[in-house]
C-alpha positions as CSV (number, residue, x, y, z in Angstrom):
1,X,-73.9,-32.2,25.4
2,X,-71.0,-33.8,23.1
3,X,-69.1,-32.2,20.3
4,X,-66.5,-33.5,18.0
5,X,-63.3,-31.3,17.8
6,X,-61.1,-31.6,15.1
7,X,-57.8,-30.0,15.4
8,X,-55.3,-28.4,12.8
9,X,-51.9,-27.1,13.6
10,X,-50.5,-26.3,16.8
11,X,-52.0,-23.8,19.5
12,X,-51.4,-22.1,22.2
13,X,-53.1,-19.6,24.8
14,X,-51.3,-16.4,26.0
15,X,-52.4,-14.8,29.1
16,X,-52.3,-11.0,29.9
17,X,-52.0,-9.1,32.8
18,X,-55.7,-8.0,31.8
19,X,-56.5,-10.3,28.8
20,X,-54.8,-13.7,27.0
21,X,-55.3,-14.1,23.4
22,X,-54.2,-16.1,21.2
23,X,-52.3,-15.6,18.1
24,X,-51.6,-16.5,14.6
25,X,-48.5,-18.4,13.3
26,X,-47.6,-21.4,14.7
27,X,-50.3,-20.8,17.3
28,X,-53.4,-21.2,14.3
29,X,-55.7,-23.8,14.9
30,X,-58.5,-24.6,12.9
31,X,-62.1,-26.1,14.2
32,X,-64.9,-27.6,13.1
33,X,-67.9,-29.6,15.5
34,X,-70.6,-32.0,15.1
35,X,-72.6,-32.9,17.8
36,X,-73.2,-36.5,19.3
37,X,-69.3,-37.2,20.1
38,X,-67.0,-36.8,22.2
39,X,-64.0,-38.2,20.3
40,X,-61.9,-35.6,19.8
41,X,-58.2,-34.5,18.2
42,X,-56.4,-32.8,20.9
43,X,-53.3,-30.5,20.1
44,X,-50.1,-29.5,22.1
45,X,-50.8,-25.7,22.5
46,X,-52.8,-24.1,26.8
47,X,-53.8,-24.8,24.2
48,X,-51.6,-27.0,23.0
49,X,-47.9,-27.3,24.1
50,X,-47.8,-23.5,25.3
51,X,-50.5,-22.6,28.2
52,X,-51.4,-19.0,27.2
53,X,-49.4,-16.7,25.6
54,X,-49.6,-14.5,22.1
55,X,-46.9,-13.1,20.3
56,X,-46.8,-10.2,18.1
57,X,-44.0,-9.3,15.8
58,X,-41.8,-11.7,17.9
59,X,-43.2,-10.1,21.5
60,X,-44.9,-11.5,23.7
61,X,-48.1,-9.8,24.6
62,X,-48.1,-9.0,28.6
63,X,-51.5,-7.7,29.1
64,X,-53.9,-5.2,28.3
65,X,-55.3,-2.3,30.6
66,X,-58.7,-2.6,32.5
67,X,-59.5,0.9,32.7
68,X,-59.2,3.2,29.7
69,X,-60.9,1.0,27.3
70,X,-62.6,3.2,24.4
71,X,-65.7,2.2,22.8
72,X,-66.9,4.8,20.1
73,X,-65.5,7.4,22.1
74,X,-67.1,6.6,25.3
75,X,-64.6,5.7,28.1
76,X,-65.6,2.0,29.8
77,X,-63.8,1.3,32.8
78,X,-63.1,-2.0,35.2
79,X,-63.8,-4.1,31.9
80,X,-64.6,-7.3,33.3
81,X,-65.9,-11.1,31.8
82,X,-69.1,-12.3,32.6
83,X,-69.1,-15.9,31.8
84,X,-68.0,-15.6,28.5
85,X,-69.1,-11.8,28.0
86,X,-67.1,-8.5,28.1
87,X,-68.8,-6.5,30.2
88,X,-68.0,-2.6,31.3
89,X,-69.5,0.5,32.8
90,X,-68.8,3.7,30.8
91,X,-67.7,6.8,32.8
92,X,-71.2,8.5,32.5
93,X,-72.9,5.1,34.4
94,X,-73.8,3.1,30.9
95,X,-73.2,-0.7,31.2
96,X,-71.8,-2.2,28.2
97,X,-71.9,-5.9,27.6
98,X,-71.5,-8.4,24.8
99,X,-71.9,-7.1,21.3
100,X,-71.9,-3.8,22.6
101,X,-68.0,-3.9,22.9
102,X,-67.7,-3.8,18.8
103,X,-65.9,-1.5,17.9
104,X,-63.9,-1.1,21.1
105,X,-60.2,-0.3,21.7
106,X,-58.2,-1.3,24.2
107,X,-54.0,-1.2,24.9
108,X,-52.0,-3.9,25.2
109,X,-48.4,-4.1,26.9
110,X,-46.1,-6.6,25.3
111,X,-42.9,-7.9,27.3
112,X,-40.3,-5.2,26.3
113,X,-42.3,-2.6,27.5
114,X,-44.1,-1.5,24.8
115,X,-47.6,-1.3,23.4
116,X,-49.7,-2.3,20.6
117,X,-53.6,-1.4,20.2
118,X,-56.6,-3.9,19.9
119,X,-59.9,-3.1,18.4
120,X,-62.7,-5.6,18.6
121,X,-64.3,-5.9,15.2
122,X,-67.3,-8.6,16.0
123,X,-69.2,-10.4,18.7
124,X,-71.1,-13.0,18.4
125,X,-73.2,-15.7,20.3
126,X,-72.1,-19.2,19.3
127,X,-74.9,-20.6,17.4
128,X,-74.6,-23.6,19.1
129,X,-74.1,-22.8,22.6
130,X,-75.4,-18.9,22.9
131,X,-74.3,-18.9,26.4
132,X,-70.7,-18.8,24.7
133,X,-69.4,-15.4,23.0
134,X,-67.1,-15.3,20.2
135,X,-65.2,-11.8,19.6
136,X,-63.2,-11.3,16.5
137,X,-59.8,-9.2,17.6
138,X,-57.5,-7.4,15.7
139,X,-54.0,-6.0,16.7
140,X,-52.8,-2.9,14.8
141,X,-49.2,-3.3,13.4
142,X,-47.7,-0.3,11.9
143,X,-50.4,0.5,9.5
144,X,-52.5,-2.5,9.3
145,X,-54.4,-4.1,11.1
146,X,-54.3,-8.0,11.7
147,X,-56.3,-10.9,13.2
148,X,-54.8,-11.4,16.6
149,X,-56.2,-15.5,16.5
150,X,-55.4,-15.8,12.6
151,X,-57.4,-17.3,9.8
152,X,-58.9,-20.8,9.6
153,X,-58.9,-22.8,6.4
154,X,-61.9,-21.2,4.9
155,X,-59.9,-18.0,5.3
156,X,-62.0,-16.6,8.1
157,X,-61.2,-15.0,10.9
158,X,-60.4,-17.2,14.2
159,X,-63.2,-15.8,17.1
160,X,-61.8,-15.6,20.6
161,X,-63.6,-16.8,23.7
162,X,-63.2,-14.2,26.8
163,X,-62.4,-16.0,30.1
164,X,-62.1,-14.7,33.2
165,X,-58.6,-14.8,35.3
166,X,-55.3,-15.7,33.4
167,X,-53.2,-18.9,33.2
168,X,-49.3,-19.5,34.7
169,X,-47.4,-19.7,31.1
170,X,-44.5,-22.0,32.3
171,X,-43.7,-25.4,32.5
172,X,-41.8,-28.0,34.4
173,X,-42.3,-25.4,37.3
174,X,-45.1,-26.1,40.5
175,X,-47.2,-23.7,39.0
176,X,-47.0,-24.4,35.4
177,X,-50.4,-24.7,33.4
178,X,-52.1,-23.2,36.7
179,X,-55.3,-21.2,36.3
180,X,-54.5,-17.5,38.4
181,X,-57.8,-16.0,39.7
182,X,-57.1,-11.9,39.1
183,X,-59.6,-9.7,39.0
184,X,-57.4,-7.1,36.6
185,X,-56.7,-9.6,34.3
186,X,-59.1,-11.6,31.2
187,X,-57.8,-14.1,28.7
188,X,-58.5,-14.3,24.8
189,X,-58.7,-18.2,24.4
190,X,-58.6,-18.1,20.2
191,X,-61.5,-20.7,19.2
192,X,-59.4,-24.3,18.9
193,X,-57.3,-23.8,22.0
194,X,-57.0,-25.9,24.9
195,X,-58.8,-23.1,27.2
196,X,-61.6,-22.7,24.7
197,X,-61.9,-26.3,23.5
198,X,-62.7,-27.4,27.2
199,X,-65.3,-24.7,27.8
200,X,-67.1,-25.4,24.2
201,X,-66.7,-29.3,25.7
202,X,-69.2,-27.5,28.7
203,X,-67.0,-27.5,31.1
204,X,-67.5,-23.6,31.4
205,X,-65.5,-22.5,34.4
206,X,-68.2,-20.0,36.0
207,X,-70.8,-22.6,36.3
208,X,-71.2,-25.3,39.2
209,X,-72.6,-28.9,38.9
210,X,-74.6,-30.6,42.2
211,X,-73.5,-34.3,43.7
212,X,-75.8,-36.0,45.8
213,X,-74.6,-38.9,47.9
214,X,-77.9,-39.8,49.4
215,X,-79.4,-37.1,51.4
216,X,-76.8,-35.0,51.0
217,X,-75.4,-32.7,48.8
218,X,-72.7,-30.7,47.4
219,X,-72.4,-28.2,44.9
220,X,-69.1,-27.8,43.2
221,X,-67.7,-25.1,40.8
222,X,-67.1,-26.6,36.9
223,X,-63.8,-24.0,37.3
224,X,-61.9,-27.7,38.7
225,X,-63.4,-29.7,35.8
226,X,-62.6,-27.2,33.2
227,X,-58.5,-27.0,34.7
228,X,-58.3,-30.7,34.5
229,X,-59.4,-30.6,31.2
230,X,-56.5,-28.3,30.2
231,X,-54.3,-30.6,31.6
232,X,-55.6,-34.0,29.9
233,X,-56.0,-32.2,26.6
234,X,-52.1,-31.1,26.3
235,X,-51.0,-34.6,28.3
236,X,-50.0,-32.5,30.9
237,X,-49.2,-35.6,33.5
238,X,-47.3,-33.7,36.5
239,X,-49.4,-30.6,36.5
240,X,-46.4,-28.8,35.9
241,X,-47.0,-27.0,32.6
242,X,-45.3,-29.4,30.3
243,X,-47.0,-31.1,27.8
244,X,-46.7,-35.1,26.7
245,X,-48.9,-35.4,23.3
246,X,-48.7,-33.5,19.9
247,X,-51.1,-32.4,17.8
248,X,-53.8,-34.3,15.6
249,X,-53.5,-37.8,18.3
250,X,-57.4,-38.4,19.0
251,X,-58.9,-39.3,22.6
252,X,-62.2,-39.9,23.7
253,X,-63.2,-37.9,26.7
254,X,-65.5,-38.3,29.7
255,X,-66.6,-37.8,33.0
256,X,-68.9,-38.6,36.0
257,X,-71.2,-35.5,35.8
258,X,-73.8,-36.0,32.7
259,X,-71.5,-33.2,30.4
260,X,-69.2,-36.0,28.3
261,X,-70.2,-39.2,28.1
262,X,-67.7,-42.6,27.0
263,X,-68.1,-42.8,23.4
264,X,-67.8,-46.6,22.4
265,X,-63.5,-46.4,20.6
266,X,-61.8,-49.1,18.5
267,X,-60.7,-52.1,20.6
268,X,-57.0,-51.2,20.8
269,X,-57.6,-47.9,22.1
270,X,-55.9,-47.3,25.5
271,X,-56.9,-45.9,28.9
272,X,-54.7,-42.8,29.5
273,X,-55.7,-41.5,32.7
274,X,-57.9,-40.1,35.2
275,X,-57.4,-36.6,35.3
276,X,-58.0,-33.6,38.5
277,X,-57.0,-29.9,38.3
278,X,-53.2,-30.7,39.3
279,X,-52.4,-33.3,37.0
280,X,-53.3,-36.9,36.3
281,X,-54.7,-38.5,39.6
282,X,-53.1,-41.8,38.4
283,X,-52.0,-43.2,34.8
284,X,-52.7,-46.4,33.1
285,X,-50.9,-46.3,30.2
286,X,-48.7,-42.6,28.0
287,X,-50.7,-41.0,25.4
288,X,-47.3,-41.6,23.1
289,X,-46.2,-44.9,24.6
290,X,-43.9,-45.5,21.7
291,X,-41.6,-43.0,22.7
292,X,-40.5,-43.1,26.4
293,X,-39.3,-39.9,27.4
294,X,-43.1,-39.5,29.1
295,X,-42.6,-41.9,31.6
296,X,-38.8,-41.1,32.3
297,X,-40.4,-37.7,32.8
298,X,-43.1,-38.5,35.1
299,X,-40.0,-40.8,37.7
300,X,-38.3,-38.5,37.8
301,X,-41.1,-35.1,38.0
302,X,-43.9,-36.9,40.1
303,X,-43.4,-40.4,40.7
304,X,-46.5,-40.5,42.6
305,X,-49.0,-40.5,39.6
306,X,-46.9,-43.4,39.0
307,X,-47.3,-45.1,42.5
308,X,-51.0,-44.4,42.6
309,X,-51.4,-45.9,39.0
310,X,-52.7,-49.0,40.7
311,X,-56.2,-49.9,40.5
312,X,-57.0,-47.0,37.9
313,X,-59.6,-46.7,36.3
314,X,-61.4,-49.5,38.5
315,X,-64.7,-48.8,40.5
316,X,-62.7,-47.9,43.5
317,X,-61.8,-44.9,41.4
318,X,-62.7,-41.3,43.2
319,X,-63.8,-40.7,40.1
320,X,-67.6,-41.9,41.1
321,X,-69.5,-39.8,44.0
322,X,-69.7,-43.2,45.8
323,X,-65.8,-43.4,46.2
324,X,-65.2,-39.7,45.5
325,X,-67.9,-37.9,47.3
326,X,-66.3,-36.8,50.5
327,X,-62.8,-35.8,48.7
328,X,-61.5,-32.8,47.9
329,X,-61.5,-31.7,44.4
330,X,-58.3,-30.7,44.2
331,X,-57.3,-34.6,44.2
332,X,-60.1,-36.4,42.8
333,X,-60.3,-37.8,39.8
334,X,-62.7,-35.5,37.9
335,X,-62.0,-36.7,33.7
336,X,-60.9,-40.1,31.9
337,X,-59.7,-40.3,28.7
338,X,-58.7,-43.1,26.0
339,X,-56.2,-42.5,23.2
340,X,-55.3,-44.3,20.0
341,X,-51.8,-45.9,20.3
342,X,-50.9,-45.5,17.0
343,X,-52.0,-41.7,16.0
């Protein structure tokens, strides 16, 4: 499965204590796809240069409550994400999944304490991938009502993608960019983001992949590939949270597990790096060579991607099952990517 991604503006994902979304503003990202590539235009918003984080009038939304939720007047409690689907059990025993959350309000807490409503105006399964939902979101502001991911080009509303857990908003920090398992808390990735762009690539968080080496084999969770593809698509070489590309600078994307596959690039295309759920596992070459601050940043942040840049991208790499088999995840080299040099 391949799709082409091409980016527009700047994005970023917000997390909440119960759900992330992302906004309008500078966070609007339009998208468009085509299948049989995997060339795409990566942004700086996670989801770009922020990791998750929407802001409304200026606030920043901090979360939205799991129980309370309202859906035509029926009370759903403990709303929850199933893969990509809302999913609820009203206080008379009714499940509620999917579309059946239209028309559903929910509260949601910004940082200074105070609150703003949501209402969930349309669901849909993508038409591509039905296993993906896409749920238009509005927040209320005084008397109006507003599209919490904005408006694309075409002037239509920006669907979000529901993902369980919530993401560490800061950077330069040891747990910047970090995916947060937490069972009260769900994230709006807007359509375009860096969360939602690397599930739409199939690397969908709450489904595993199986590695044989021989007679044996392993079954791993696509949660690991999907975080190291949040980190390669915003450049984030430390794992720290802190980006190193801008928007609209193309790379070509793959990996060892049949999802992306290396699409043939023009011959001064670069290799970037190989890329786990902490960071870059070890760096051939900047995504923005030309300006420097990327690699003083990396000496002096985590000079070991630098020391372990040797031999990368070369068939020793832990990046196949016959070199990577036996290591953990959490430092194998899961993604590679190539950039253009001159975006």
């Amino acid at each position: 499965m391949s799709k082409k991604f091409w980016v527009m503006g700047t994005v970023s994902v917000i997390a909440l204590p119960l759900c992330a979304c992302t906004a309008g503003g500078e966070l609007d990202e339009s998208v468009g796809q085509a299948e049989g590539e995997t060339i795409l235009n990566n942004g700086v918003g996670v989801n770009g240069v922020g990791v998750n984080g929407v802001g409304v009038n200026g606030v920043g939304v901090n979360g939205v409550g799991v129980n309370g939720v309202g859906v035509n007047g029926v009370g759903v409690n403990g709303v929850g994400v199933n893969g990509t689907s809302l999913k609820g059990t009203a206080t008379d025993g009714q499940s509620f999944d999917g579309d059946d959350f239209v028309n559903a309000t929910l509260t949601a807490y910004l940082a200074d304490g105070s609150t703003i409503s949501l209402r969930v105006t349309d669901a849909t399964q993508s038409a591509t991938d039905p296993e993906i939902w896409l749920y238009t979101i509005r927040y209320k502001l005084g008397n109006s009502w507003n599209y919490l991911c904005g408006l694309d080009a075409q002037s239509t509303p920006i669907p979000a993608i529901a993902h369980a857990g919530r993401w560490d908003l800061s950077a330069g920090t040891s747990t910047g960019g970090d995916w947060i398992s937490d069972p009260t808390m769900f994230t709006f990735a807007c359509r375009g983001s860096t969360v939602a762009k690397c599930t739409e690539l199939g690397y969908k968080p709450w489904k595993t992949t199986q590695e044989c080496s021989g007679s044996t084999c392993q079954t791993h969770s696509l949660r690991a590939w999907h975080q190291a593809c949040t980190r390669m698509l915003r450049a984030d070489y430390c794992g720290d949270g802190q980006t190193h590309t801008m928007n609209g600078v193309p790379i070509n994307v793959w990996d060892d597990r049949g999802i992306q596959a290396q699409d043939l690039v023009p011959s001064d295309w670069e290799n970037d790096a190989e890329w786990g759920p902490d960071g870059a596992i070890c760096v051939s070459d900047y995504r923005l060579t030309n300006t420097g601050d990327t690699a003083s940043y990396a000496a002096m942040n985590c000079p070991s991607k630098i020391s372990a840049s040797f031999g990368c991208f070369s068939t020793n790499s832990t990046f196949f099952t016959s070199k990577g088999f036996s290591t953990p995840l959490a430092g194998r080299s899961l993604l590679r990517d190539q950039s253009d040099p001159t975006p």
